[in-house]
C-alpha positions in Angstrom: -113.3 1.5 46.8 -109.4 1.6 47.0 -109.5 0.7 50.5 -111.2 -2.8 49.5 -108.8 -2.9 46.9 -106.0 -2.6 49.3 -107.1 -4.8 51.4 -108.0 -7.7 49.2 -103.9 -7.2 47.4 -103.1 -7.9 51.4 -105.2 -10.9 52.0 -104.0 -12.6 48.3 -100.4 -11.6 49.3 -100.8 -13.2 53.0 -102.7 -16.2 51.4 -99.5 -16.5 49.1 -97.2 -16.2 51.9 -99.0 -18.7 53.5 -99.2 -21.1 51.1 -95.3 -21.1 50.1 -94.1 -21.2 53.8 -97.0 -24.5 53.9 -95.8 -26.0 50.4 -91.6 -25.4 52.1 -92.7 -27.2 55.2 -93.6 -29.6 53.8 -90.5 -31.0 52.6 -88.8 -33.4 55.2 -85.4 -32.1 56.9 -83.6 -35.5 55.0 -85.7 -33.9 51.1 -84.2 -30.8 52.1 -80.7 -31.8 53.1 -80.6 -33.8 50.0 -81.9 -31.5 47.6 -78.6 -29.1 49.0 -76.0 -31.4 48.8 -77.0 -33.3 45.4 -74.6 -34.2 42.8 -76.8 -31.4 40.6 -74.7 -29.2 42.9 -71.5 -30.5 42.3 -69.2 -33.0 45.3 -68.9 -31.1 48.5 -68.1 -32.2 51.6 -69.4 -31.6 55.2 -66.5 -32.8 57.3 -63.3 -30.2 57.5 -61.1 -32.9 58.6 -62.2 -35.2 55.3 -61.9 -32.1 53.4 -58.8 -31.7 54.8 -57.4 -35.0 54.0 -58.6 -35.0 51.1 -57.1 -32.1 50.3 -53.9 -33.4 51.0 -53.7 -36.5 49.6 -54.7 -34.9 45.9 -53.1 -31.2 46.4 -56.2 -29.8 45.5 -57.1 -26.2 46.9 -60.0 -26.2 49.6 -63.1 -23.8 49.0 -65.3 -22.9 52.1 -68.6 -22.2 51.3 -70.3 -20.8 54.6 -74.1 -20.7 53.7 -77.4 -20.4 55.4 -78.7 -22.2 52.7 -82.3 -22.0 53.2 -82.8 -18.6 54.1 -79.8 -16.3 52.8 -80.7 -14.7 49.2 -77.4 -14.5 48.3 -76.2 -18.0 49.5 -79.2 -19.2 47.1 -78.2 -16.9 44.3 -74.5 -18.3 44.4 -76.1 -21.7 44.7 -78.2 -21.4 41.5 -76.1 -19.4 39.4 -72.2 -20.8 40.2 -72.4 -23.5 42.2 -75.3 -26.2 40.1 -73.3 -25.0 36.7 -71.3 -26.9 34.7 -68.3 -24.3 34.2 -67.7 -24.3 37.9 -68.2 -28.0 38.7 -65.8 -28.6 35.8 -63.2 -26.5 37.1 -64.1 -27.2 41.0 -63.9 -31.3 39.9 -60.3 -30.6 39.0 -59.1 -28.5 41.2 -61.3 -27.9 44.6 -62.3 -29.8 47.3 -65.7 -28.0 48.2 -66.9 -27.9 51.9 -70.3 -26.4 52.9 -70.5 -25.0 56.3 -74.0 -24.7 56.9 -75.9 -22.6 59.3 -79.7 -23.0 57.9 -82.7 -22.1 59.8 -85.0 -24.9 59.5 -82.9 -27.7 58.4 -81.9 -30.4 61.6 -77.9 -30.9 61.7 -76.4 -33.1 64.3 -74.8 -31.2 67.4 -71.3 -32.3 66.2 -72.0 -30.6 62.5 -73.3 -27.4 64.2 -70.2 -27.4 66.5 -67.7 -27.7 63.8 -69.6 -25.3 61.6 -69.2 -22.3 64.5 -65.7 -23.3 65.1 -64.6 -22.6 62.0 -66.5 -19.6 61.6 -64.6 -18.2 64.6 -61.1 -19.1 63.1 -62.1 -17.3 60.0 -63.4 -14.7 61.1 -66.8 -14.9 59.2 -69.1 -11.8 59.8 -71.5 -12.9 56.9 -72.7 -15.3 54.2 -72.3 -16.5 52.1 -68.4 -15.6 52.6 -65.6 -18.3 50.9 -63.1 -18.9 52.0 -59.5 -20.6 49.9 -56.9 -22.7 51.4 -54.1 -24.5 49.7 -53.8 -27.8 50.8 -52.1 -27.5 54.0 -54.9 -24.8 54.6 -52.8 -21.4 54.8 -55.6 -18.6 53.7 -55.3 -18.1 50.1 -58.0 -15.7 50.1 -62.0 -14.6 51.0 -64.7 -13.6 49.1 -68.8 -13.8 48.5 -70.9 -13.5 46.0 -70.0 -12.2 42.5 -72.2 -10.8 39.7 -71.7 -12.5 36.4 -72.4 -16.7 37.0 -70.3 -19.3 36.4 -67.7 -18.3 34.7 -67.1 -15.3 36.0 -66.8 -16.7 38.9 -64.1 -19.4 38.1 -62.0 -16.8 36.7 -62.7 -14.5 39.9 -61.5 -18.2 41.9 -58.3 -18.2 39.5 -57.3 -14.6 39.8 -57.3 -15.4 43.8 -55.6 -19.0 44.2 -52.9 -17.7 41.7 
């Protein structure tokens, strides 16, 4: 009897694996790349140089976000819980140009994108994600750091107690 039991928790488990995996393939790479970079999640950029110039011209400080976006937990978790909420897209609008430096599994990024991406991941040295990185505006390091318990606010004041 527990053996049946057992097996039949497997076989709803693998259905439900199964079924999730089906339900995210389904998504097209352009749904997907959207849903990531939507204004729900605040103005970021893909292009360094932009950033850069950006950057520049307002005197804004530049936050790196290196992500694997659809498949690192934590990535996600900083995602939902900083990055879509209000207190940090208030405080990013006036202060931050963002930049997502995305190394995703399953979502299609041109060769130049992917290039730039592992380029800068050499120069900062990153050894995991999500790591983010701060630059003033004529990009000497400010600071790094990852994920933080806490949300949004938390967070912001964590950002604050690093740019100075």
């Amino acid at each position: 009897m527990k053996i049946q039991h057992i097996l039949l928790v497997g076989i709803v488990l693998i259905g439900v694996y199964y079924a999730y995996e089906n339900y995210i393939n389904r998504s097209s790479t352009s749904e997907k790349i959207q849903a990531l970079y939507s204004p729900a999640m605040g103005n970021w950029e893909t292009s360094y140089s932009a950033a850069v110039s950006k950057a520049k011209k307002s005197g804004k400080k530049l936050l790196l976000d290196f992500t694997g976006s659809d498949w690192c937990g934590w990535c996600i978790k900083l995602d939902n819980e900083v990055f879509s909420k209000k207190d940090f897209q208030n405080y990013a609008d006036k202060n931050l140009i963002l930049v997502k430096l995305d190394f995703p599994r399953s979502i299609k990024q041109s060769n130049e994108l992917k290039k730039q991406n592992k380029s800068l991941a050499r120069k900062f040295d990153i050894r995991g994600y999500p790591t983010i990185i701060l630059l003033d505006n004529n990009e000497k390091l400010l600071g790094k750091t990852g994920y933080q318990k806490g949300g949004a606010a938390k967070y912001v004041k964590h950002l604050k107690g690093i740019i100075g």
